[in-house]
N, C-alpha and C positions, 0 to 999 in steps of 0.2 A: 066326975065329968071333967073337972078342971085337971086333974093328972092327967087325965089321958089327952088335953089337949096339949098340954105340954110335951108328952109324950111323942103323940104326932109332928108336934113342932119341931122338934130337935132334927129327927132325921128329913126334915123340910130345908132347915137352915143349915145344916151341912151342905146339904143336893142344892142349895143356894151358891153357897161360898166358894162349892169344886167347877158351878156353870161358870161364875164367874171370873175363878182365875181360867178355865178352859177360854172364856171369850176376852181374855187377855183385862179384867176391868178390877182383879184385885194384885196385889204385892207377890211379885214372881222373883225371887230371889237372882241378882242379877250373875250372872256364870262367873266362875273364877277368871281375873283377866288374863289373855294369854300374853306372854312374854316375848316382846318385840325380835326376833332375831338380834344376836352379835352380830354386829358389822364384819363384814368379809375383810380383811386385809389380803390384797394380792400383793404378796410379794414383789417388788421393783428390783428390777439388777442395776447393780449399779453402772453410773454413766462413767465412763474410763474418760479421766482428763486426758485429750492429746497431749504425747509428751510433745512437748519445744523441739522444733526442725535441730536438725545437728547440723554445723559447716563444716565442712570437709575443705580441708583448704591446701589445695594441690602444687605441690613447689616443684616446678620443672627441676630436674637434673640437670648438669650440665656436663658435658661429654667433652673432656678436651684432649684432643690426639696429643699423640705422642709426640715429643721436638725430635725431630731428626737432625744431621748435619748440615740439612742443606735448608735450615732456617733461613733467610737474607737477613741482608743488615737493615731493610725496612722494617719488617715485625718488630726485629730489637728496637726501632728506634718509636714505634708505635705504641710497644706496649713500657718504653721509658717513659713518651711524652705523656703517656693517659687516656690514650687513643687520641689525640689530639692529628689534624687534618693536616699532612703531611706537604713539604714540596718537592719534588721529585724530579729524578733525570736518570738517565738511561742511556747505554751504550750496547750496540752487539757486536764483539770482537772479533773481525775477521783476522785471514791467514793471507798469506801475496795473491791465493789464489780466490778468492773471495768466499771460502768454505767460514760458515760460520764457528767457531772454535770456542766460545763462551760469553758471559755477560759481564756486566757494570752496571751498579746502581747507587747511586745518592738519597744519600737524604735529608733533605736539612731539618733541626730543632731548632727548639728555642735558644737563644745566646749563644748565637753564632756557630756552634756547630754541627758540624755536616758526616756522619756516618756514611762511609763506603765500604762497597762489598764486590768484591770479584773473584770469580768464578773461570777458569781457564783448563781448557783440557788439548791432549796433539801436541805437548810442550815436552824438551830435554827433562830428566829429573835432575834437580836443584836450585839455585838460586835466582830470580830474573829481574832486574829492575825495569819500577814502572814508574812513566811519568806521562803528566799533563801536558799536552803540546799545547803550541798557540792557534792555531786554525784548524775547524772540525773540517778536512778533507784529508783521505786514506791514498789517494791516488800515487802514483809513484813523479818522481821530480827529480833533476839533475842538483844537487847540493855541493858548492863547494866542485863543481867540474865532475862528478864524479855520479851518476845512476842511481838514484836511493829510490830502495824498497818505504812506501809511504812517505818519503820525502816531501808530500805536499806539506805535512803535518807542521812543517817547520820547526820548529827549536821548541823549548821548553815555555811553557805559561811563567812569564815573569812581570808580572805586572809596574815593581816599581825600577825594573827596569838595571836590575843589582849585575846581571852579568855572568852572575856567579853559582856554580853547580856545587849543593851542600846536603847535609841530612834532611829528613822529613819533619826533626824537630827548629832547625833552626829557622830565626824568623823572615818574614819575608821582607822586610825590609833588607836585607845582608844578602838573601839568595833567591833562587826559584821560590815561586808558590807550588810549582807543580813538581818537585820532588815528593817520590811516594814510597810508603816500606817496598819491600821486597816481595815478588811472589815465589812461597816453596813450592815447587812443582815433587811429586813423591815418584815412586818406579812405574807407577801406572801413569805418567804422563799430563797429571791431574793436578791443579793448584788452586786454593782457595786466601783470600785474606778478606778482613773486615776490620777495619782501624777507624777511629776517629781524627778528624782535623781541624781548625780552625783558621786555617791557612788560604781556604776559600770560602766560596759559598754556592748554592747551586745557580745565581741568575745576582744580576747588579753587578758594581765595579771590578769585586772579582770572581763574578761569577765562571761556569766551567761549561753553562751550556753554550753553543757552537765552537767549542774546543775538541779535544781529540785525548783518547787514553791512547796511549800504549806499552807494549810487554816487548823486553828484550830478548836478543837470544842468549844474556851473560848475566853476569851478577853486577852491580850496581857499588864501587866504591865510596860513592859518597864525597868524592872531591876534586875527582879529573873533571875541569871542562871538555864539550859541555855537556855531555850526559853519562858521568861517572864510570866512563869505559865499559859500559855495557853493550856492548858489539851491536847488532845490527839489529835493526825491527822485524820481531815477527809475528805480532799481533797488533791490531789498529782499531779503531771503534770512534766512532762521531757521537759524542754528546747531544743528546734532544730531551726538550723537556718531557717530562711520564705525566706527571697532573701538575692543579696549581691551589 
């Protein structure tokens, strides 16, 4: 009797222990854990440093024409001084018949001297002498009795009063201030010179502005009173100031 209660009992207390973990109240072996994911890496591109701006740094050219012959003696004297502000005076050289036949310019620099440039064309070829007269008017004048072509022009610019007709080099205390080199005129009729002086200036005591140039029809000896035997006037021009 008592085996077989025992007997009974066993498959009782099984169908006990399987209700129980069925109704969740015995030791249920908990799952294998599952393994969190690996973290995703997503890839990142990389961020490109701006390069550094570049300077470009632009240097004008500079374009400089070509010198020709008919440079004047202002740019010479412009680009001696340093570009420094020039003072200036001007002449436009007529003919008896007031046709305009070329120029004159001055210009004064520093320490006292004064660059000139003349320009003459409608001229004999060869030598002419030129000089500074004392009063800027071209008009014509009886001189000495006698009907002169620009004869207003008067006599030569001699400021201290010497009397005396000499080179371009000598000084003005002795002779003219207004003795001047020579113009060559060539087979085309055509003469240019540009000399320096110190012998004037362009404005003050011996200044040249409201004076007068003029071109000969001869060559200029350099010592006959009183304009070097250079025969008759055939170019004229009135000194005026150009800037200041």
């Amino acid at each position: 009797m008592n085996r077989t209660r025992t007997l009974l009992l066993l498959p009782l207390a099984a169908l006990s222990l399987s209700s129980l973990a069925a109704a969740g109240g015995g030791y249920v072996p908990a799952p294998a854990p599952v393994a969190a994911p690996a973290p995703v890496t997503v890839p990142r591109a990389p961020v490109a440093t701006p390069a550094a701006a570049s300077t470009t740094t632009v240097t004008a050219s500079t374009v400089t024409a070509p010198t020709t012959a008919s440079q004047t003696a202002t740019e010479t004297a412009a680009a001696t001084s340093g570009g420094m502000g020039l003072t200036t005076a001007t002449a436009q050289l007529r003919d008896a018949s007031g046709a305009v036949k070329g120029a004159v310019t001055f210009s004064q620099l520093p320490g006292n001297e004064l660059l000139v440039s003349v320009q003459a064309e409608g001229l004999t070829p060869g030598k002419h002498g030129m000089h500074v007269h004392a009063v800027g008017q071209c008009s014509d004048k009886v001189v000495d009795g006698k009907p002169t072509v620009f004869g207003a022009a008067e006599g030569h610019f001699d400021p201290a009063a010497t009397g005396k007709h000499a080179t371009p080099e000598t000084p003005t205390t002795q002779a003219h201030a207004g003795d001047l080199p020579m113009l060559e005129v060539g087979a085309d009729g055509r003469g240019r010179a540009d000399f320096s002086t110190r012998k004037f200036s362009v404005q003050g005591d011996t200044g040249v502005v409201g004076r007068s140039l003029i071109v000969h029809a001869g060559e200029d000896d350099y010592q006959t009173n009183p304009a070097g035997n250079s025969g008759a006037r055939v170019l004229c021009g009135v000194i005026e100031t150009a800037s200041n």
